[in-house]
C-alpha positions as CSV (number, residue, x, y, z in Angstrom):
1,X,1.4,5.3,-15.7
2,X,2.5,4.7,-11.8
3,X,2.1,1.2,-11.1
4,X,3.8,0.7,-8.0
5,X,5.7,3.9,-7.6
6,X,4.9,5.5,-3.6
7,X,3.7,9.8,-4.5
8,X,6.2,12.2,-4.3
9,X,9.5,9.6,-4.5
10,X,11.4,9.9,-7.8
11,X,11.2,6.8,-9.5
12,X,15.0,4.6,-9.6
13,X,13.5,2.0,-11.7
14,X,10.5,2.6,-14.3
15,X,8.9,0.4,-16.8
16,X,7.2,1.9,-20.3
17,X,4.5,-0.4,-21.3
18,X,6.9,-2.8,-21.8
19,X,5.8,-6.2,-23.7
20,X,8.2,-9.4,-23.1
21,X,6.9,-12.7,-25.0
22,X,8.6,-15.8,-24.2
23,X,7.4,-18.9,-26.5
24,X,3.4,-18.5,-26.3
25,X,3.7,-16.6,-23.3
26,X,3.0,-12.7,-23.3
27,X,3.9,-10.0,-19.9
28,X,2.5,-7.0,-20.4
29,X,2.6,-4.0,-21.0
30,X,3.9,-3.8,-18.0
31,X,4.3,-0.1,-16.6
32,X,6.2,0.0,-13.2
33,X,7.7,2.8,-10.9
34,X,10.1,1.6,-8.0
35,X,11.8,4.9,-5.8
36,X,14.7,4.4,-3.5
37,X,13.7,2.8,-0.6
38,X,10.4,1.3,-1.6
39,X,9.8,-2.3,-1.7
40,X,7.2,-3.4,-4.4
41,X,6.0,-7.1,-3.6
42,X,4.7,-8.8,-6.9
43,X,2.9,-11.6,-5.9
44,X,0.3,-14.1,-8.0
45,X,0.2,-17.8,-9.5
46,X,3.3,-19.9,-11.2
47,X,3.0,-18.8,-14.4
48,X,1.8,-15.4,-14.2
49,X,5.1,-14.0,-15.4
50,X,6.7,-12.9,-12.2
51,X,9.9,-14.3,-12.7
52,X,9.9,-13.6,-16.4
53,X,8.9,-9.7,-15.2
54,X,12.6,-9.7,-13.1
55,X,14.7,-11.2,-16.0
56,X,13.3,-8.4,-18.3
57,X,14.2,-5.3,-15.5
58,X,17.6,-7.7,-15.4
59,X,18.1,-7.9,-18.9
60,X,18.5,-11.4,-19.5
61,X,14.9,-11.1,-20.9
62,X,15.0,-8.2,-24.0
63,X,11.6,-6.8,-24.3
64,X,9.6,-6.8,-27.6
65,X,8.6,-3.3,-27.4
66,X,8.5,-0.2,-24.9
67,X,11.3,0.8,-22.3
68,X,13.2,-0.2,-19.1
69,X,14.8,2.6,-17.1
70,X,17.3,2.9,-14.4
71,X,18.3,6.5,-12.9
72,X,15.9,8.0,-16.1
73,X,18.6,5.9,-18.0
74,X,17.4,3.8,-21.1
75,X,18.9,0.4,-20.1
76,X,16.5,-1.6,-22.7
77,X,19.3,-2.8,-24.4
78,X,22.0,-2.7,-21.8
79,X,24.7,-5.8,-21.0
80,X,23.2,-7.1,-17.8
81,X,26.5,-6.6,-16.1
82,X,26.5,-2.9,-17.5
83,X,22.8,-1.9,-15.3
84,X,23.7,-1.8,-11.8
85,X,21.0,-4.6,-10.6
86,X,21.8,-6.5,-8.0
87,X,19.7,-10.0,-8.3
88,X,19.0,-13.2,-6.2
89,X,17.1,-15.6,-8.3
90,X,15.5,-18.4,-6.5
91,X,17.9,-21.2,-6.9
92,X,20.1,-18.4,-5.1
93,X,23.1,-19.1,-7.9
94,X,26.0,-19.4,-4.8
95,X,29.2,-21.1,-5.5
96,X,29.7,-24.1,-4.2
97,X,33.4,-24.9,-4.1
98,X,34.1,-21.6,-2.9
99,X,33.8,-20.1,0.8
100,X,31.0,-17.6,2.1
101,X,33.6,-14.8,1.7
102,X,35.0,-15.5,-1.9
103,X,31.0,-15.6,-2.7
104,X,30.2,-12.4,-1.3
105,X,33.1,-10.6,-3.1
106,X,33.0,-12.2,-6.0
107,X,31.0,-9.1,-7.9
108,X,34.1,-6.5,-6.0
109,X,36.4,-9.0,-7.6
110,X,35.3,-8.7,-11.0
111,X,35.2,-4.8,-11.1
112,X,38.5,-4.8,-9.8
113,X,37.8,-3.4,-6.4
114,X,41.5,-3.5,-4.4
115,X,42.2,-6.8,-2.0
116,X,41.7,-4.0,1.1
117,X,38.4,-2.4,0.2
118,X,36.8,-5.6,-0.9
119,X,37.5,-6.8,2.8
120,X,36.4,-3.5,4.6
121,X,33.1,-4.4,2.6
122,X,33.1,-8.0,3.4
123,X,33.3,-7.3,6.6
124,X,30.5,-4.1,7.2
125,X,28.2,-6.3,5.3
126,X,28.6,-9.4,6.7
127,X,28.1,-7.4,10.4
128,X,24.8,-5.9,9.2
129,X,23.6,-9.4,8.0
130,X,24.5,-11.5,10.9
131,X,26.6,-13.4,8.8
132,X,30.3,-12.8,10.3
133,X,30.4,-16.2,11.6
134,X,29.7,-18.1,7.9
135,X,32.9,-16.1,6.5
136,X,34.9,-19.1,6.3
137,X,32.4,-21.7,5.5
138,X,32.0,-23.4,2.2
139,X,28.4,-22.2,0.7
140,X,27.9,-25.8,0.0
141,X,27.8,-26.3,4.2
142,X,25.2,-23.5,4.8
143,X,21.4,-24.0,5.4
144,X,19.3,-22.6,2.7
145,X,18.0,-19.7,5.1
146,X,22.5,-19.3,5.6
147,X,22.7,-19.3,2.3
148,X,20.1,-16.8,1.3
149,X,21.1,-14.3,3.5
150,X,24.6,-15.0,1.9
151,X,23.2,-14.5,-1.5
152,X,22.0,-10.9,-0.5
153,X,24.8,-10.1,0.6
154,X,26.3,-10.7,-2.4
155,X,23.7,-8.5,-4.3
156,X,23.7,-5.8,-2.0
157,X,27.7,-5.6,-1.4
158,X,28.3,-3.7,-5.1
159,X,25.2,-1.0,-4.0
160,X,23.1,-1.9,-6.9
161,X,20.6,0.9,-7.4
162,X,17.9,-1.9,-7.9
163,X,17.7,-5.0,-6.6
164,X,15.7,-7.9,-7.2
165,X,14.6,-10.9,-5.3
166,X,12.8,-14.2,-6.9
167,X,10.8,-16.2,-4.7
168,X,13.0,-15.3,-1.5
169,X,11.0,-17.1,1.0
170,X,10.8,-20.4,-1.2
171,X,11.4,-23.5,1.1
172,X,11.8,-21.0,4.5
173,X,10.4,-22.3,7.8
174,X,8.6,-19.5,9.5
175,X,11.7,-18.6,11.8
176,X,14.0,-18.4,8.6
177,X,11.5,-16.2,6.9
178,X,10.8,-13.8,9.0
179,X,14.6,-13.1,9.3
180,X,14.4,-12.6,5.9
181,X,11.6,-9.7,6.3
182,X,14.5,-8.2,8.4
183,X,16.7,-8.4,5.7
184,X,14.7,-6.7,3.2
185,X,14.1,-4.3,6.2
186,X,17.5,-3.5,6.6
187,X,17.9,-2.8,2.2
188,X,14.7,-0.8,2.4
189,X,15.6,1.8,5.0
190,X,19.3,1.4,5.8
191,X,20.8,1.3,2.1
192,X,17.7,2.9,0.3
193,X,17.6,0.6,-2.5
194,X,14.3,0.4,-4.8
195,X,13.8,-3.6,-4.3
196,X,11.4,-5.8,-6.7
197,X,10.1,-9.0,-4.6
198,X,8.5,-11.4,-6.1
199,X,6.7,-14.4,-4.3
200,X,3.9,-16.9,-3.8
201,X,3.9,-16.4,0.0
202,X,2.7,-12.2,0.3
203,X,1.8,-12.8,4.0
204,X,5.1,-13.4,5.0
205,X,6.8,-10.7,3.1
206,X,3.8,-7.9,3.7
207,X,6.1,-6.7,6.5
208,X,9.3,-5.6,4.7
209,X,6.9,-4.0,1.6
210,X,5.9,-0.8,0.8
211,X,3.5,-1.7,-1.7
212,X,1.8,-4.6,-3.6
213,X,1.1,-5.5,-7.1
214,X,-1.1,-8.9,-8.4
215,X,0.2,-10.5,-11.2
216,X,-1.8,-12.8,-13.2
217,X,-1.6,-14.1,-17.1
218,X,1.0,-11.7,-17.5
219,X,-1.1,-8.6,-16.5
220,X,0.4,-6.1,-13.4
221,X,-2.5,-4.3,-11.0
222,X,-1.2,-2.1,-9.1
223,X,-3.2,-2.5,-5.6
224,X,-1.1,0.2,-3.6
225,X,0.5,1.0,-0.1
226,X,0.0,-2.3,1.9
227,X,-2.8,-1.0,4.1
228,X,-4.9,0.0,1.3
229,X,-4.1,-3.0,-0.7
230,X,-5.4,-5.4,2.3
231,X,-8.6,-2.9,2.4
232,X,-9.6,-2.9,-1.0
233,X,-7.5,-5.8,-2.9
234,X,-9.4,-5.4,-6.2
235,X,-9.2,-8.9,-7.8
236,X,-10.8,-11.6,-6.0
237,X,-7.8,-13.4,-7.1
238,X,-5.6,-11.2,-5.3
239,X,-8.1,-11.2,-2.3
240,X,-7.2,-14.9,-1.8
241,X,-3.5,-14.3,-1.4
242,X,-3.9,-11.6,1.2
243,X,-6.1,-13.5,3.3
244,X,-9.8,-13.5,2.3
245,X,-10.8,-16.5,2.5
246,X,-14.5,-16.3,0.8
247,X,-15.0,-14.7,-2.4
248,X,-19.1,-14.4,-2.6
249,X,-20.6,-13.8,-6.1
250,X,-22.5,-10.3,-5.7
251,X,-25.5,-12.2,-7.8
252,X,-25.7,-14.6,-4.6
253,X,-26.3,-11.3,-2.1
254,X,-29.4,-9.8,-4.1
255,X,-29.1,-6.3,-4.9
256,X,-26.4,-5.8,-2.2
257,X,-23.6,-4.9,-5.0
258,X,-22.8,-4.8,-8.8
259,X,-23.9,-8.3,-10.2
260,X,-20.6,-8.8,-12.1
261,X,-18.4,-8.1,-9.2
262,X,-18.2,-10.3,-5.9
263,X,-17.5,-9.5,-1.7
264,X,-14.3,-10.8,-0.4
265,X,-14.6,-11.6,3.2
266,X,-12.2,-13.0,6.0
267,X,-13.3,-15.7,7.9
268,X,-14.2,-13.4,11.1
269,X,-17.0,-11.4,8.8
270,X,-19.2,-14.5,8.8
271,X,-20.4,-16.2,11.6
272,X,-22.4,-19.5,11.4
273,X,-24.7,-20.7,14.0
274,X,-27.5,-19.0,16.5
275,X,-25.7,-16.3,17.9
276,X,-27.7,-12.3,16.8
277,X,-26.8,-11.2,13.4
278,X,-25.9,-7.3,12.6
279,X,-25.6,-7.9,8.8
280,X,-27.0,-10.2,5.8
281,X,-28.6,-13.2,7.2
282,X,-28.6,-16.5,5.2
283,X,-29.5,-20.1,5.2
284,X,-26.8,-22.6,4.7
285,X,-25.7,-26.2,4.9
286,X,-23.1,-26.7,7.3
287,X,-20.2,-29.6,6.4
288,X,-17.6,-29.4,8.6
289,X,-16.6,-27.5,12.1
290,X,-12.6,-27.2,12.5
291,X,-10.1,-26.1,14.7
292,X,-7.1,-23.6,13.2
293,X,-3.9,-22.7,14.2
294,X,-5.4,-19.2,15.8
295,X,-7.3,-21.1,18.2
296,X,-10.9,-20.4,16.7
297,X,-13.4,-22.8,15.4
298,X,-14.6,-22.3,12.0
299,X,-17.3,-24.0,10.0
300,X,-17.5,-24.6,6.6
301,X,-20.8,-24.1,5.0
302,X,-22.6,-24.8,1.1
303,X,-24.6,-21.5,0.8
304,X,-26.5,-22.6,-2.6
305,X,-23.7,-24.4,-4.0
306,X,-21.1,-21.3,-3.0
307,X,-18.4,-22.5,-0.4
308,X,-18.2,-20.4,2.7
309,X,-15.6,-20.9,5.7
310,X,-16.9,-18.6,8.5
311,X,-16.4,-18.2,12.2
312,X,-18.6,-21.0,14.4
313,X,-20.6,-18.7,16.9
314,X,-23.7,-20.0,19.3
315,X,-25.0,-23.0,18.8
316,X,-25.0,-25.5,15.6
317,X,-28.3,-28.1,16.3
318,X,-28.4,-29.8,12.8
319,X,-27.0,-29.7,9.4
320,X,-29.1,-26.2,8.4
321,X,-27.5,-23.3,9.9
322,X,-27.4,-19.7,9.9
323,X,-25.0,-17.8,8.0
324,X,-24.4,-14.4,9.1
325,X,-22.1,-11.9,6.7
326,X,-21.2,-8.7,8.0
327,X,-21.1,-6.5,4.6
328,X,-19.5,-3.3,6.6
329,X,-15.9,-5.7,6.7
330,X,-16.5,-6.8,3.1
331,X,-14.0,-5.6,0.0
332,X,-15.7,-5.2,-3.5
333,X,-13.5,-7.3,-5.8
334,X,-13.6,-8.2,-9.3
């Protein structure tokens, strides 16, 4: 039943085979297990339910069957405003017309939180964000990286027990998003909130989670603590995200592993040209020798019709090349 819970913590947020259909559309079941100060990065394809998953733990989604808990609470059929979840949806939702301030204690406002308190927690929060300086702004001034850490803010500034994060680092530049690894950073072990991320872009998040989960056609696989998960990713699908960039059909290796099941393999366990070989040499076609932004040269080669992108070692004389997989560095995926 632990789908993305870490051992030992006691889960804040847990999902009970839940089942969500929206039109044709189907997620689930869906079992989940968030603990305070984990951060469970959900990352697949548009359309594999991610942001459908966050609207159900929200509540703006009701499920069709099983449960949502918060604090071992049934919150299934729960207000939204009634479940303690702090949310930042991708459009990020800030007002406009109003300034960064009236944004961030907006959520104060409407509990009723005095005039003084709601300041004192403008002000800690907007210190621990780096965000003092926007105070007075109108949101509709702010960059969007200034205006996602404002939206945080306002999630985190009512100490939600959960929070959740759609597509945070959407439309970042790589300076912007890594800021916003050290915002997630800052929830995870400073405020101890169990956080659901969901996201396109794993690699640039994999630093601020605790562990992953591949979503696809609205099914959840659990692929554990980050390390593990970029060990052993499980679904070749998955494998792609996190950085594998071939995906070798098991039937293509011989009797090297299970025929239905394939090897994922970064680019720097297969080396194309004439340098020695200390795994599974093969013969390929080479089409096309490239620079990338790491400085190495890679080669793309047609291995019997399968598409391989390797690491260009030793010489390359004509078109036919050797192909040289290292199976030690390989995962097993399905």
């Amino acid at each position: 039943m632990r789908s993305g819970g870490g051992p030992g913590l006691r889960a804040k947020l847990r999902l009970e085979n839940v089942v969500t259909r929206i039109g044709a559309f189907t997620l689930g079941p869906v079992n989940l297990e968030v603990g305070d100060g984990e951060v469970a990065l959900i990352f697949g394809p548009n359309g594999a339910g991610k942001s459908t998953l966050l609207k159900t733990i929200l509540g703006l989604y009701r499920p069709e069957r099983g449960r949502v808990l918060i604090d071992d609470i049934d919150v299934t059929n729960v207000p939204v405003n009634r479940r303690e979840v702090g949310y930042v949806p991708q459009s990020l939702a800030l007002f406009d017309h109003m300034s960064v301030r009236d944004n961030i204690e907006f959520g104060l406002k409407v509990r009723g939180v005095p005039k003084e308190e709601r300041e004192r927690a403008v002000k800690e929060v907007a210190e621990r964000l780096h965000i003092e300086d926007l105070l007075d702004r109108r949101a509709s001034e702010l960059s969007w990286g200034q205006a996602q850490r404002v939206a945080i803010a306002r999630a985190v500034i009512t100490r939600p027990k959960v929070l959740l994060l759609d597509e945070p680092a959407s439309g970042l530049d790589p300076w912007s998003a890594d800021y916003l690894a050290d915002l997630i950073v800052y929830v995870r072990d400073e405020l101890k909130v169990a956080t659901v991320v969901v996201s396109q872009y794993a690699g640039k998040l994999l630093r601020a989670s605790t562990r992953l989960l591949f979503m696809s056609n609205g099914k959840l696989y659990d692929l554990g603590p980050v390390e593990r998960a970029l060990k052993s990713p499980m679904k070749a699908e998955a494998a792609a995200y996190l950085g594998y960039d071939n995906v070798i059909p098991c039937k293509a290796l011989g009797n090297l592993c299970e025929g239905s099941k394939s090897l994922a393999l970064r680019y720097s366990s297969v080396q194309v040209g004439e340098a020695p070989c200390d795994g599974l040499q093969l013969k390929g076609r080479l089409e096309q020798i490239y620079a990338d932004v790491d400085g190495s040269l890679k080669a793309r080669v047609d291995l019997n019709g399968i598409k391989v992108t390797g690491l260009l070692r030793g010489k390359v004389e004509d078109r036919h090349v050797n192909v040289c997989i290292r199976i030690d560095s390989a995962a097993l995926v399905e």
